[in-house]
N, C-alpha and C positions, 0 to 999 in steps of 0.2 A: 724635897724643895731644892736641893744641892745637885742633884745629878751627881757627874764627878767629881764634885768637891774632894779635894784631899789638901790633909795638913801641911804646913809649911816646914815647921817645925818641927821637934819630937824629944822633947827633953828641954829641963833648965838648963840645963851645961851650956848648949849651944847656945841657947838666946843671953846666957851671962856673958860668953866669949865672944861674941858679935857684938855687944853694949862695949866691953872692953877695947874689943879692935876701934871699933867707933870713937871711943872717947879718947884714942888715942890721936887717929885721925885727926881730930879737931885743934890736939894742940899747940900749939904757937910754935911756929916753925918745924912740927913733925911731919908735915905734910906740904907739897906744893902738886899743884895741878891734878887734884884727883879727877876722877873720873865716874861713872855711870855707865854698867850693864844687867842686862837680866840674868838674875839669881839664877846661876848655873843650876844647883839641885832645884827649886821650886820658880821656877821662872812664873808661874799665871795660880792665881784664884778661880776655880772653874764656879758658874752663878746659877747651871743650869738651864732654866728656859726666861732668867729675867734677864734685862735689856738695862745695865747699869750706866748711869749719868752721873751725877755728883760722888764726890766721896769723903772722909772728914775724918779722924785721927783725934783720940781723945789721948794727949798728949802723954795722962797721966797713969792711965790702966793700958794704951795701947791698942783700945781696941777700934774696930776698924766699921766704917759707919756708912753705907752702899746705899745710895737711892737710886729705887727701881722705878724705870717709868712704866712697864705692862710686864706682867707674864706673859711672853711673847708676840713677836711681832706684830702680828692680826688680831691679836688674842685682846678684847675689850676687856677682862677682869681687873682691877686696879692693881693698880702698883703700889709699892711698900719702902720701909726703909729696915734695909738686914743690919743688924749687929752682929761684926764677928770677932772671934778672940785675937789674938795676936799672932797665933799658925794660923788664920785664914778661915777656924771653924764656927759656925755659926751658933752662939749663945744659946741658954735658955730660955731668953726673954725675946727672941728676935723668930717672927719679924714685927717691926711696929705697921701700924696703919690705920685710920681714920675713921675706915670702917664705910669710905664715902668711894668715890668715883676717883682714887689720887694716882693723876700723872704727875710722880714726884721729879724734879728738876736736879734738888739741890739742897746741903745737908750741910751743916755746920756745929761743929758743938761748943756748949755756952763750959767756958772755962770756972766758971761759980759751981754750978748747980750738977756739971759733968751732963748734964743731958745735953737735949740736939734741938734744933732749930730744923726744920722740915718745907722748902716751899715746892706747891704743887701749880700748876697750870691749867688753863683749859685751853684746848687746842680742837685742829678740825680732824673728827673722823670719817670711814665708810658711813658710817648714823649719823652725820652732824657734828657741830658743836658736843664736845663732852668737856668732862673738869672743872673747877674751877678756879681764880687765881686765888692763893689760901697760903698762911703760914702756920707753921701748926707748931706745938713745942713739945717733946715726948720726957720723959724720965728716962733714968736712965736703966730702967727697967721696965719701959713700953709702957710707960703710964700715960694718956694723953692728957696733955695739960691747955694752956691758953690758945687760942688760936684767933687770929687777926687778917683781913684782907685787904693786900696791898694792891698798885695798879698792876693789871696783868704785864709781864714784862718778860724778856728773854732771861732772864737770869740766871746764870747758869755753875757762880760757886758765891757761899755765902760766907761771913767772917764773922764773929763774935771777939769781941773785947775785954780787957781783965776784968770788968764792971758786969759784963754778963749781957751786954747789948744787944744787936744782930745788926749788921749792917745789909742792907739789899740794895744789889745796883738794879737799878731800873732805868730800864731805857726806853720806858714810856715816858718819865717825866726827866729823861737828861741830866741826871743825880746817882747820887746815893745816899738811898735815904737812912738813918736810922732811928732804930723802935728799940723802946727798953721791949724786956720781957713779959708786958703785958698787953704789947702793941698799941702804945702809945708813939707816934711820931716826935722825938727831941730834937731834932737837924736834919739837916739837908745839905750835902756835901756836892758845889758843882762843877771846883775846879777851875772858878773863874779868873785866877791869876796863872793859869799854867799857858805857857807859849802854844798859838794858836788857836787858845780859844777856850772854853768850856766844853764839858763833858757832851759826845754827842751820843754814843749809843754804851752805858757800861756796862756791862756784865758777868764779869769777876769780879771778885776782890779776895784780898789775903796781908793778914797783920805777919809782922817779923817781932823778935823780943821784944824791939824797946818802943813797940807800939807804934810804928810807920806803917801805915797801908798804902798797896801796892794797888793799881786798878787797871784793869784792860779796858780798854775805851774801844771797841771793836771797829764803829763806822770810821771813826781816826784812825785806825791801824797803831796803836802806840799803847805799852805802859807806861803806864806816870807814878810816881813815887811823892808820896804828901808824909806830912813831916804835922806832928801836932802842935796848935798853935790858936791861944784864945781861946778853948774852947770849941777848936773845928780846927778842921785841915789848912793846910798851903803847899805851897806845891815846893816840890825837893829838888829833883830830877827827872829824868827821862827814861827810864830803861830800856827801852825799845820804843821801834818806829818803822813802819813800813815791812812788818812781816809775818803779816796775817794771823796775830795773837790772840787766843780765843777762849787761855786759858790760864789759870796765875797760881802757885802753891810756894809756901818758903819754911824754909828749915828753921824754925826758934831758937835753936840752938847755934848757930853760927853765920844764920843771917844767908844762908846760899836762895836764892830765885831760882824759880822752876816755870819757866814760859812754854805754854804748849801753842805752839804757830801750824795755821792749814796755810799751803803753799800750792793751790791749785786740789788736787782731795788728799793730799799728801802729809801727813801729819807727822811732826817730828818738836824733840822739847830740845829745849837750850836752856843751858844752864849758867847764870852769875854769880859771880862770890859778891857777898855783903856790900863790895865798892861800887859795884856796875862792871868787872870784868869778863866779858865771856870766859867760861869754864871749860866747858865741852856741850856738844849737840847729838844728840840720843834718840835712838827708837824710832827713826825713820822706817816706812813701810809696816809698821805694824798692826797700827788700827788700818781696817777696814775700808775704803775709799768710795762704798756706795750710800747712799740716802743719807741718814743725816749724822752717822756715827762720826765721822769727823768734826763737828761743828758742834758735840755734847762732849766729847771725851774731854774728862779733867782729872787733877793732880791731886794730889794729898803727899805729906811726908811724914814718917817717923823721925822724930827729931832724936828719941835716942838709939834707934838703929841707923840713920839715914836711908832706909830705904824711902824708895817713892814709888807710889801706886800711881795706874792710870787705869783710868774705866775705859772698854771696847769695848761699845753697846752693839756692835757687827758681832765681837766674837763671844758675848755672852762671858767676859772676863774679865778681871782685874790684871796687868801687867803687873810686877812686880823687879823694880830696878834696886841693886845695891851699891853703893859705895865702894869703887877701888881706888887706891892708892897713886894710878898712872894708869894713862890711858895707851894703850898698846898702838904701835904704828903700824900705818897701811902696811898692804905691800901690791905692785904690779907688775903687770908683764904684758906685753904686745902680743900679737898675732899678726896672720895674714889679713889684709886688707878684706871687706869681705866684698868690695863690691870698688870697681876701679875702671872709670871712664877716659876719655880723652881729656876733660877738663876740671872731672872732680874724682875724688876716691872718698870712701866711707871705711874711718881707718878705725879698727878695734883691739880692743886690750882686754883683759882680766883683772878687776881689783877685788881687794877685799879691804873695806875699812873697818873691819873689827867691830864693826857695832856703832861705829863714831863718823857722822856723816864728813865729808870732805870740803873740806874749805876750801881748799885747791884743788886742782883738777883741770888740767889743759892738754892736748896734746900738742907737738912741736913737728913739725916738717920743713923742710928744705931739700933743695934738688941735690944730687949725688955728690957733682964736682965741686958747692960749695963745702958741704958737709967736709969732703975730704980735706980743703982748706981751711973750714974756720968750726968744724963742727956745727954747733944748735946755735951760733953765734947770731947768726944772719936768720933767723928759721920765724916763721909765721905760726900762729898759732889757731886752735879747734878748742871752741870750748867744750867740756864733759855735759852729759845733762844733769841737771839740778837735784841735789838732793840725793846723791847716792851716799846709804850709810851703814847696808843693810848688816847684821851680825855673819853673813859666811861670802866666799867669793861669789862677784856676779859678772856676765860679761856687759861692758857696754861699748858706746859707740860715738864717732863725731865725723864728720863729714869735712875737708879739707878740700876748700876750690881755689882758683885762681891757677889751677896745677898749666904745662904746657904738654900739648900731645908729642907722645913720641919720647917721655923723657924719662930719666933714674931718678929716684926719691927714697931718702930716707925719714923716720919719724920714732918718736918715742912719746912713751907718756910721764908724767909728771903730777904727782899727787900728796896732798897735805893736809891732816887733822889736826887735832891737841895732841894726838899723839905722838906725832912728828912726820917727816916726810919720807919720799919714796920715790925713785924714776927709775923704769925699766931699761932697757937695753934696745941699742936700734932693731928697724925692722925693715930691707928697702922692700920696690915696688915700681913698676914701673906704666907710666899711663900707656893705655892704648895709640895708634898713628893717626895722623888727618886723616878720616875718611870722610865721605858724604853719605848721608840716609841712602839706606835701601828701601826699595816702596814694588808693591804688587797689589794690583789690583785684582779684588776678590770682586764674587758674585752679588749683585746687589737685591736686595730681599725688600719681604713686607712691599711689595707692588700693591698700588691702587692706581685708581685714574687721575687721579693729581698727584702722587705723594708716591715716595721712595725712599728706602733707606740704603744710601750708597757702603759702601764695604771695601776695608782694603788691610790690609799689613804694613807695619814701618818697621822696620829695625834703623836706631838709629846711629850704632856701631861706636856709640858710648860716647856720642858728643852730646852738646845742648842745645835741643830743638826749639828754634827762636819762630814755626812756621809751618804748620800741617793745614793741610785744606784739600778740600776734593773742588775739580773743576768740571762743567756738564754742558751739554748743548745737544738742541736737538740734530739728527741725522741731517735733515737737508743744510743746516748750517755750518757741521762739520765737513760735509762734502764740497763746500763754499769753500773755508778757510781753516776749516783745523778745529783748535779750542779758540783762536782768536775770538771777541768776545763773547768770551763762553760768562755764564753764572759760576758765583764760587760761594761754597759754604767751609768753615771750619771745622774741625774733626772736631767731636765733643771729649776727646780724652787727647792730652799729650804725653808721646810717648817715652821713656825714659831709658836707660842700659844698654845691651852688646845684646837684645833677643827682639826677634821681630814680635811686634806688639799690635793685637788685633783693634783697627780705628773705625768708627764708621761719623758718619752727618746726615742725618735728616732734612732731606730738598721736600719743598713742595710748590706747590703755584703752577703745575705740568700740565701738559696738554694731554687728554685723553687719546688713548691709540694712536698715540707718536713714540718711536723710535729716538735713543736717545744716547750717547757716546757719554763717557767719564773714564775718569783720572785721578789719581791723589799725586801730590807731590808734599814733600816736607825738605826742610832747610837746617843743618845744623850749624853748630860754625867750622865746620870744614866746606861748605857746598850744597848745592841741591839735589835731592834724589827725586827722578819724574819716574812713575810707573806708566806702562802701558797701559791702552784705554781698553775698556769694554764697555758691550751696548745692552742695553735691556729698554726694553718696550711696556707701556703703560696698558691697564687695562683698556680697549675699545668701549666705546657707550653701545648701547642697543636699540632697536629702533622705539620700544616700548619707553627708553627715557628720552628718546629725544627722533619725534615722530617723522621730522625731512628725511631720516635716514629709510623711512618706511617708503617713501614716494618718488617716481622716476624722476630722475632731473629734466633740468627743461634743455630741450636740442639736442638729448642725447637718450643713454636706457638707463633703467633703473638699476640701482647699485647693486653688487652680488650680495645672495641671501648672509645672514648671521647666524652659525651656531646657535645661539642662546632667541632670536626671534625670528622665523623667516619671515624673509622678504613679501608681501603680501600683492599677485599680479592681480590685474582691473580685469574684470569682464570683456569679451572682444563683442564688437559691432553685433549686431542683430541679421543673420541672414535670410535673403529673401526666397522666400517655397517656388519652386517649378509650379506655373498653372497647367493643371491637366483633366481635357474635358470628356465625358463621358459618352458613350455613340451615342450617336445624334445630335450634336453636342459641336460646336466649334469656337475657334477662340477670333475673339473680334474686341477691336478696341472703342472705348466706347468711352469719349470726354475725356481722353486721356489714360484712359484705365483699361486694361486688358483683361476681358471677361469672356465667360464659358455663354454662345448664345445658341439657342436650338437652328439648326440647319433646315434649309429649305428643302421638298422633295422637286424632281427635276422627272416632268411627265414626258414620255417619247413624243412622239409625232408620229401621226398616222399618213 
């Protein structure tokens, strides 16, 4: 079932010494600004071929509660819900299941009874519609127990209450609903006193000790913090806003928020202490970035380890993060530019943020002669790209313009977590000189009788091309005036760097068997670069598609034959036969008409 599964653990010592370090951790003023990395020796829970989504921590035996949506990707056999022990291995009792079609979503356990709350979905597969939306309640030794169905909805982590409830955010009915444990509906939670609005699409949720539920509102981009009151919620605070939160877990024991946000398919957790103060920001690049594992992966936490799990339904694994003490600072270092035009440079570095994505990150440039006078004082800045956090060093990159041709530059980078900060050391540079594009005109290909695909080369000596186009005209017009009003089309690519770069443009609307002159010219901000023209000739028609070419012109001779049809000549005149009469026989005309008539005899005289 497990494939590579292997224990986390191995011994009580360990797990007594970890409770200890933890519960040191936590107390009042022994700790400031901890932090979060993956468990050097057991970093991942391997699952095998299951595709893990929800996950859920029975707070009080520890152990660890995995809802599978299929035994593998394509693989239609239903999914389950694993119980595993506290190292990671999977029980005696586990796995639970329905015994039905369960694409399980999302796992929660009821703090009374120690079992689990189970919701499954129906979704579209290769076959159709399969599943269906269903809550199911297990033992907590796989015994199925009550099962109720709600509206199908994205929900994607569930919460149970000290009373043994189950709250389900549903974002079909813009709520959270909840049902005692026999699937009765007692409330309906919608958030209508919270700034901006009621709930629009929820789908986590998660209690802290003293019974505040936290809720990700996905289509709002926000968690909100409700606070009990009456009998139902009211709204507390705001935890977040505007950064693609998708998933919610908190520690019981001290109150820390665990937000898992997708940032474009990029998934990374941030972390609160109990007030709303960012913590630290964790496990950037780890889940997966294709289909839908970013948008299911959620949270769980041991409250008295402080670790926290996350499901990678991509990698078929539970992450596994523990609690440190202080979060280690970056560090960086520049390089050579890797790429350095007349007007712009793409300037790079090496960071490593230790595991802890970077909250700062810019780079800094300025030309040589002020640097020597004022330093980074005067200096312009690049931002880093988003989200760099990954656990070892990476290189990256930022691109610096408004630069001037021809000049000295210096630049460093500057970077900053919860761990603290870091800036490297200059690195100069220097732009390329005003030049103008270079342009050659290449062979123009793919000939038809309307239609050409013109061909050329630009280098544009690493300025910024504001201006490529090919210009055309037929022969007798260029022997007129030149390109003077010549047709012009655009290059379909523009070209970029210090290397001549292959451009072409697609003309058409041409004249069949016409001869025809072209050109590219491009524009940088140094100048214009004009290539040299070349000719290429359209295919000819034949007389077979177009029949005048078969028939002599008038006043003159017929056009020369064609390769592909000859020329087809008319029959000449009819000539007239020699009359010739046979002896006796002579030729006499007769009405007009020259015929063969017998000859007279001619008697002597006597």
């Amino acid at each position: 079932m497990f494939g590579s599964l292997f224990t986390r653990r191995s011994g009580s010592l360990i797990a007594v010494f970890s409770t200890a370090v933890a519960m040191a951790l936590v107390a009042p003023g022994a700790w400031a600004g901890p932090g979060y990395q993956l468990d050097p020796s057991d970093p991942s829970i391997s699952l095998g071929a299951e595709i893990p989504t929800g996950v859920a921590i029975d707070q009080d035996s520890e152990e660890i509660y995995v809802a599978e949506l299929t035994k593998g990707l394509l693989n239609l056999n239903p999914g389950e819900v694993e119980q595993l022990d506290s190292s990671g291995a999977p029980t005696g009792s586990s796995p639970f299941s329905t015994g039905g079609q369960d694409f399980f979503f999302a796992v929660a356990v009821n703090p009374v009874t120690h079992g689990i709350y189970a919701y499954q979905s129906e979704g579209m597969t290769p076959f159709g519609q399969k599943g269906a939306s269903k809550m199911s309640s297990f033992s907590s030794s796989g015994v199925l127990g009550a099962s109720f169905s709600p509206t199908n909805s994205a929900a994607r982590t569930l919460a149970a209450d000290s009373s043994g409830r189950v709250y389900f955010p549903n974002s079909s009915a813009h709520s959270v609903q909840v049902f005692n444990s026999t699937g009765v509906l007692e409330s309906t939670i919608t958030c209508g006193d919270c700034p901006g609005g009621g709930f629009s699409e929820p789908v986590a949720v998660a209690f802290n000790a003293a019974g505040k539920l936290y809720v990700v509102d996905s289509d709002a981009d926000r968690v909100v913090k409700l606070t009990p009151s009456a009998g139902s919620y009211a709204y507390e605070s705001t935890l977040q806003s505007g950064a693609g939160a998708t998933a919610i877990a908190v520690d019981t024991m001290d109150g820390t928020a665990f937000v898992g946000d997708v940032v474009g398919s990029k998934y990374h957790v941030v972390a609160y202490d109990s007030t709303g103060t960012e913590l630290d920001d964790f496990g950037s690049g780890l889940i997966h970035p294709s289909l839908v594992e970013a948008a299911v992966s959620q949270l769980a936490v041991n409250a008295a380890t402080h670790e926290v799990y996350l499901s990678d339904p991509g990698a078929k694994q539970l992450w596994v993060f523990e609690r440190i003490a202080s979060i280690p600072a970056p560090t960086a270092a520049v390089s050579t530019p890797s790429l350095v035009g007349q007007l712009e440079a793409t300037l790079s570095a090496t960071v490593n943020p230790k595991g802890h994505v970077l909250k700062t990150c810019s780079f800094e440039y300025t030309n040589h002669a002020d640097f020597l006078a004022n330093g980074y004082a005067n200096a312009k800045t690049a931002a880093c790209p988003p989200l760099v956090g990954g656990p070892e060093a990476a290189a990256i990159s930022a691109v610096a313009g408004s630069l001037t041709p021809g000049t000295s530059y210096d630049y460093r980078i500057q970077i900053g977590n919860h761990g603290g900060s870091a800036e490297s050391g200059p690195q100069g540079f220097e732009t390329l000189p005003p030049l103008p594009p270079e342009a050659t005109t290449e062979t123009a290909k793919s000939i038809t009788k309307t239609t050409a695909t013109l061909a050329a080369s630009v280098n544009p000596k690493g300025g910024k091309i504001s201006n490529c186009h090919f210009e055309y005209i037929d022969e007798a017009g260029f022997q007129k005036a030149g390109f003077t009003g010549a047709a012009s089309k655009n290059c379909t690519t523009i070209p970029k760097g210090n290397v001549a770069t292959a451009v072409t443009a697609n003309v058409s609307a041409l004249a069949a068997g016409t001869t025809y002159r072209f050109r590219v010219v491009a524009t940088n901000n140094a100048g214009v670069g004009t290539a040299t023209d070349k000719a290429f000739a359209t295919v000819a028609e034949t007389c077979a598609e177009n029949t005048a070419l078969c028939l002599p012109a008038v006043g003159g001779t017929s056009p020369p034959p064609t390769t592909s049809a000859p020329v087809v000549t008319p029959p000449s005149a009819p000539q007239t036969r020699p009359l010739n009469c046979r002896k006796g026989f002579k030729k006499k005309r007769v009405r007009g008409k020259l015929k063969c008539v017998k000859a007279k005899k001619h008697r002597s005289k006597r």
